[in-house]
N, C-alpha and C positions, 0 to 999 in steps of 0.2 A: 340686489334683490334679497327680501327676506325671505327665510324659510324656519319652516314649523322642523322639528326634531321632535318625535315620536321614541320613548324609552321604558322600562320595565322596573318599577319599584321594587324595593326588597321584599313587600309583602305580596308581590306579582300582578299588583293593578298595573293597567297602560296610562302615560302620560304625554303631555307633550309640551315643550316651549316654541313659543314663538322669537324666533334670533331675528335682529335686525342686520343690517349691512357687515355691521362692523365686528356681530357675532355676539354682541350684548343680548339678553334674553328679557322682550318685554309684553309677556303674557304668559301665564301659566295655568294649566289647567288642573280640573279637579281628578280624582282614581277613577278609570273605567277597567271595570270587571272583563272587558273581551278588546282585543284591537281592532273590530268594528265599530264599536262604541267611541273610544278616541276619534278616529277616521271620521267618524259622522259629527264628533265635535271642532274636528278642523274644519269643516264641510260651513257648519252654524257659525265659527269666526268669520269665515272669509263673509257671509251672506252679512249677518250682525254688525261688522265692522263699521258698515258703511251706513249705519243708522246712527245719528246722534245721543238720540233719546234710548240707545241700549248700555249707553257709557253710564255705570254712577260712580260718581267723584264721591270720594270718602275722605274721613281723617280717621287712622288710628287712634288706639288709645292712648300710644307718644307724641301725640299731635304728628304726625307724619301721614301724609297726604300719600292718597294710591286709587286704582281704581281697580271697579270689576265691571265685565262685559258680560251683558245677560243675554240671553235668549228671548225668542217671541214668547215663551212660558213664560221668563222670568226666572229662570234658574240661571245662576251663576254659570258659562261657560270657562271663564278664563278671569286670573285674578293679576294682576302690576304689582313689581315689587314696591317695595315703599321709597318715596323721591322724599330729597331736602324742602321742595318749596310746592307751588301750588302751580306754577310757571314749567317746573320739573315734570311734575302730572300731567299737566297739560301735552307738552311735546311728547311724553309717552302714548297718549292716546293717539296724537298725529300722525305718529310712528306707527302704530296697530292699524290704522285708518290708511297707511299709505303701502303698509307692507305685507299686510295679511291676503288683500284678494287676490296676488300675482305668485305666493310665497311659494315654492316647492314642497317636499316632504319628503325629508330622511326619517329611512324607520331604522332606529338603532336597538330594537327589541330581540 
């Protein structure tokens, strides 16, 4: 089972990754000013994950394929690191799709 990890930037915004099984991190989110804010954007993953159409498939500017998961707003919640291939991408999202709405949450803040 996957779980989200909640942590504290050097500039003291809260964060958090989304860890798969294996402990690999495949989502990450934007700086929240309070750890409410985080908390309530774990909240928007687990609910968004489960929408197709909140997934947008990108390419970098190195042609490296990644994705971000949006909100009903349309705000970026949570951003994939960058995969080798488009196949890569894909199973990451699978991954976010199959581990986020059951995930636990360590707060290491």
């Amino acid at each position: 089972m996957g779980k989200f990890v909640i942590s504290k930037r050097t500039n003291g915004e809260f964060q958090f990754n989304l860890k798969a099984n294996n402990g690999q991190v495949i989502l990450t989110s934007e700086g929240y000013s309070s750890k409410a804010g985080c908390e309530n954007g774990i909240l928007s993953v687990k609910t968004n994950s489960q929408d197709d159409s909140k997934f947008d498939k990108k390419t970098s500017s190195n042609g490296k394929p990644y994705f971000n998961l949006k909100a009903s707003n349309g705000q970026i919640i949570g951003t994939s690191e960058m995969y080798e291939s488009t196949s890569g991408r894909d199973n990451g999202i699978a991954s976010v799709k199959s581990n986020a709405p059951s995930a636990s949450t360590e707060d290491l803040s």
